[in-house]
C-alpha positions as CSV (number, residue, x, y, z in Angstrom):
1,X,54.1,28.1,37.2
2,X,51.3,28.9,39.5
3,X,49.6,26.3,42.1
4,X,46.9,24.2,40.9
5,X,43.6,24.8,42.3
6,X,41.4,23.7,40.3
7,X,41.7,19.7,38.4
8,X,38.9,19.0,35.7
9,X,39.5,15.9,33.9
10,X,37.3,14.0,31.0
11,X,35.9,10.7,32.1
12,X,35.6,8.6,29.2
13,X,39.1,7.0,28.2
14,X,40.7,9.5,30.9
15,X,39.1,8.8,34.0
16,X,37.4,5.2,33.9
17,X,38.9,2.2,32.7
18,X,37.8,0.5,29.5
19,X,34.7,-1.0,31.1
20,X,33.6,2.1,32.3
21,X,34.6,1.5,35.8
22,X,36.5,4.0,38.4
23,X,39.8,2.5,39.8
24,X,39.8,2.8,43.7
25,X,43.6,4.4,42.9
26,X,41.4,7.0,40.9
27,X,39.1,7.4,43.9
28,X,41.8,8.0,46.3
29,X,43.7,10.1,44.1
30,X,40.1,12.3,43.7
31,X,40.3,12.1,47.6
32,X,43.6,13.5,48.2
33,X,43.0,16.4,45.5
34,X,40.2,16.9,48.2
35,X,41.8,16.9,51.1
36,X,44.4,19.3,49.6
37,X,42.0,21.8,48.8
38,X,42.0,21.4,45.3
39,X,39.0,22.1,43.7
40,X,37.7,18.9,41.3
41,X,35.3,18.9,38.4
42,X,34.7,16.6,35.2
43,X,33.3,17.1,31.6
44,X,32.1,14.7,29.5
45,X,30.6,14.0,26.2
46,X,28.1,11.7,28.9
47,X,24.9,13.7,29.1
48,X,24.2,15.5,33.0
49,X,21.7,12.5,33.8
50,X,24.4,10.0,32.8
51,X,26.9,11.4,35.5
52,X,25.2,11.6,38.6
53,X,27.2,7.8,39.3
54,X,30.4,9.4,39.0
55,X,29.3,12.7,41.1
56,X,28.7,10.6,44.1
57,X,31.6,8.5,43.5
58,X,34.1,11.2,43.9
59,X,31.8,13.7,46.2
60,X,32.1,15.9,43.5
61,X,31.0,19.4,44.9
62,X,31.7,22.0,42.1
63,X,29.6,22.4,39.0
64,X,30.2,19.9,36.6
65,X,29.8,19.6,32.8
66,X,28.0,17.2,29.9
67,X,27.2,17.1,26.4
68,X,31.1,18.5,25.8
69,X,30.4,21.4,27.9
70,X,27.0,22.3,25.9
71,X,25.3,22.1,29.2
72,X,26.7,22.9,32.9
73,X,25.0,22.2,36.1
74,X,25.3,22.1,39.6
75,X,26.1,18.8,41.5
76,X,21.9,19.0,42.1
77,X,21.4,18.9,38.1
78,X,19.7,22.5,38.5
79,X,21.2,24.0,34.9
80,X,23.9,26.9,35.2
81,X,23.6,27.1,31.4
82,X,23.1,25.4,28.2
83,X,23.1,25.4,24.8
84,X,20.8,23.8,22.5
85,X,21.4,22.5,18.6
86,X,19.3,24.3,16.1
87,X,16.3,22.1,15.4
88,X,16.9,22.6,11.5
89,X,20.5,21.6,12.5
90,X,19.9,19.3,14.6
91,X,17.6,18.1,11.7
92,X,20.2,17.9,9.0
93,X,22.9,16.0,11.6
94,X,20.9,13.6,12.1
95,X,20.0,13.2,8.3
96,X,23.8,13.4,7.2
97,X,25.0,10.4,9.7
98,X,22.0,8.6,8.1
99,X,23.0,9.1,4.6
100,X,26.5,7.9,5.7
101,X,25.4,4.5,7.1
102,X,25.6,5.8,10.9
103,X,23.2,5.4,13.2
104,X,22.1,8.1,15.1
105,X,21.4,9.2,19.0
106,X,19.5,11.7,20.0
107,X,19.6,13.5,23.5
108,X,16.6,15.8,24.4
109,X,15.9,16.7,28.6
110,X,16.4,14.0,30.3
111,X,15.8,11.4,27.4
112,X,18.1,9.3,25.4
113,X,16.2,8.5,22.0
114,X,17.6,6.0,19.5
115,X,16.0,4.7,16.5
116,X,17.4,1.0,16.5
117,X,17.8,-1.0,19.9
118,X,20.6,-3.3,18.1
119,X,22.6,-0.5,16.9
120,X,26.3,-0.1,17.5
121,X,26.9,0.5,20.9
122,X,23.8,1.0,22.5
123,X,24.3,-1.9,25.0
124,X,27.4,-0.3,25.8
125,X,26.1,3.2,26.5
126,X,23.1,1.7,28.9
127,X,25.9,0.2,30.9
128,X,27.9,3.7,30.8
129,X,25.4,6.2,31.6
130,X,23.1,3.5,33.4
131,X,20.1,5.3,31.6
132,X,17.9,3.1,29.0
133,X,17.1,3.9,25.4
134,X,13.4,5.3,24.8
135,X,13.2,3.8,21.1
136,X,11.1,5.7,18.6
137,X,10.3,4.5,15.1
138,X,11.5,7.8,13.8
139,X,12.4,11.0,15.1
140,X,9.7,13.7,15.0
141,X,9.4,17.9,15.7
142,X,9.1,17.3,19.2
143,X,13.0,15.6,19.9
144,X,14.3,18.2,17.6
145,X,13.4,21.3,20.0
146,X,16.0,20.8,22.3
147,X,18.5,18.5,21.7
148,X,21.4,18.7,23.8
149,X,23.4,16.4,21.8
150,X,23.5,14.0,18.9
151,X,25.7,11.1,18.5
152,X,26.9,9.0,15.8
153,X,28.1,5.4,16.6
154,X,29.6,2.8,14.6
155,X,32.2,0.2,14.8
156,X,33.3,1.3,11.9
157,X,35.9,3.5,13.5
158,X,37.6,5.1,10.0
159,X,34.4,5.6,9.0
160,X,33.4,7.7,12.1
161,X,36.6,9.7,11.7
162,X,35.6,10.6,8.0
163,X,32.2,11.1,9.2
164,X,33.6,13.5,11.7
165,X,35.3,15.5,8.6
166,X,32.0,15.3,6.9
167,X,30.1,17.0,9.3
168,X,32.0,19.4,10.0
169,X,32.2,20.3,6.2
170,X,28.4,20.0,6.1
171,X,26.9,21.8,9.6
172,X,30.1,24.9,9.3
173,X,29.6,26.6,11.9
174,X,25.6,26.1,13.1
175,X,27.3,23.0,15.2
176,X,30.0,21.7,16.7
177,X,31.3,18.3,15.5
178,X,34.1,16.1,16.9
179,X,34.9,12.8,18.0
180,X,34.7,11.9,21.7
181,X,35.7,8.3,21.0
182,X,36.7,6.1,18.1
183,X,33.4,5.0,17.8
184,X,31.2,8.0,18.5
185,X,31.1,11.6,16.7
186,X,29.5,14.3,19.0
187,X,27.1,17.0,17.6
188,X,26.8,19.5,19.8
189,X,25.4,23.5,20.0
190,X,27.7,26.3,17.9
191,X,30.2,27.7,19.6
192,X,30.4,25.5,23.0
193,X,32.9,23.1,23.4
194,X,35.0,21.9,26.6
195,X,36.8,25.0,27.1
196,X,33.1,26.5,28.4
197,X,33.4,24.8,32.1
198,X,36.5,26.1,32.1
199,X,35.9,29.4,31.4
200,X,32.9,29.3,33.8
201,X,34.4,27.6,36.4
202,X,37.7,30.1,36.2
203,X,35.5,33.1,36.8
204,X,33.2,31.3,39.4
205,X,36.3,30.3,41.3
206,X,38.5,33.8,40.8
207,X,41.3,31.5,39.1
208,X,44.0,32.6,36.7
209,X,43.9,30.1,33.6
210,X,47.5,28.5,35.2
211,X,46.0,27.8,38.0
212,X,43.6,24.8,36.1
213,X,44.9,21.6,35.1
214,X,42.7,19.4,33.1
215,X,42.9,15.7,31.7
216,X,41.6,14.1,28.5
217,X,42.5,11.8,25.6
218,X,40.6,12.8,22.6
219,X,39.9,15.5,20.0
220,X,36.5,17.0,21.6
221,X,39.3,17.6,24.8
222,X,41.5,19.8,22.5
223,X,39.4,23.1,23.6
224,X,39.9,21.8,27.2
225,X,43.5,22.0,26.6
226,X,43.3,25.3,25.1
227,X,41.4,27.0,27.6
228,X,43.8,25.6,30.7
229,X,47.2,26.3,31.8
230,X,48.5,23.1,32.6
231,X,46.6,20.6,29.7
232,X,47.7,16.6,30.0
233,X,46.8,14.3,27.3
234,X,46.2,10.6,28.3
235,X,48.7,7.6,26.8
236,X,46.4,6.4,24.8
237,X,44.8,9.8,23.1
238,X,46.1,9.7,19.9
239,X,49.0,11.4,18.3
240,X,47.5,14.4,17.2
241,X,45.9,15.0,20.3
């Protein structure tokens, strides 16, 4: 096979540790990619805002990607490209989790809005993205006009897996549903998915697709995988992925 040139890993139960924390071995390994002249990059589920922590951690100088790859930017936040929900989808996401017993997340610029401050995992997201919650009695026209994302969370992990199934069944293909953790089902714009940043970053970069590796342990990672010529799925992703 070709030399790697490029390394673009997901962060979230890939490149962090369970409490959200980067390992100085992964910082050093990030260095020596570096050093090597191997280009580095990340995508997460994480919206652009939550990953500046990470971008400075690892001097991350290539465009980088959030919301699954539904929005790309440079290391300065300045947009390369993105892709909003449909405000009627985004509308009847929201509405599905909700008649499924989900709460619901809603990510819009540079806002996070949720509906309940106690929900499932909301604590944990503040400490992941290190962004607050603006919290909102209910969700109006406005925070349906560009939503870059939508989330579902529960601690009711089979149910967010048949939620996942659900979705998908219900949106077709005006959206792009999957799970980025146990606990969280990602809506996202039609037709974008991880594979995007590599696409973009392929062409950007004049690489052949065996010249990417890329890293990730979940289902919204599968297009990642796809997309690259040298895919690796984490110990802990499960089986099917």
């Amino acid at each position: 096979m070709s030399k790697i040139k490029l390394v673009i890993t997901d962060v979230d139960g890939t490149l962090v540790t369970t409490e959200k924390a980067l390992r100085p071995s992964a910082v050093a390994a990030v260095r020596k990619l570096h050093d090597a002249g191997i280009g580095f990059t990340i995508c997460s589920s994480r919206p652009p805002f939550g990953l500046t922590t990470m971008r400075d951690a690892l001097q991350i100088t290539l465009p980088f990607g959030g919301y699954n790859g539904g929005a790309i930017v440079e290391p300065d936040l300045t947009v390369i490209e993105q892709v909003c929900i449909p405000p009627d989808v985004a509308r009847k996401a929201v509405d599905t989790f909700h008649a499924n017993g989900v709460s619901t997340w809603v990510f819009v610029g540079n806002e996070w809005v949720i509906l309940d401050r106690q929900g499932d995992h909301v604590d944990h997201e503040i400490h992941t993205i290190d962004v607050p919650p603006t919290v909102v009695d209910k969700y109006t026209d406005d925070h349906f006009r560009a939503v870059g994302k939508i989330v579902g969370a529960s601690n009711d992990h089979p149910l967010i897996a048949k939620v996942e199934g659900i979705m998908k069944e219900t949106l077709g293909h005006s959206a792009h549903a999957a799970r980025s953790q146990a606990y969280y089902c990602d809506v996202i714009a039609p037709g974008i998915d991880k594979g995007r940043i590599v696409e973009v970053l392929g062409k950007r970069l004049g690489l052949a697709k065996d010249e990417i590796a890329v890293l990730g342990d979940m289902t919204n990672d599968l297009e990642m995988f796809a997309a690259a010529g040298f895919p690796i799925a984490m110990g802990n992703a499960p089986d099917h992925v």
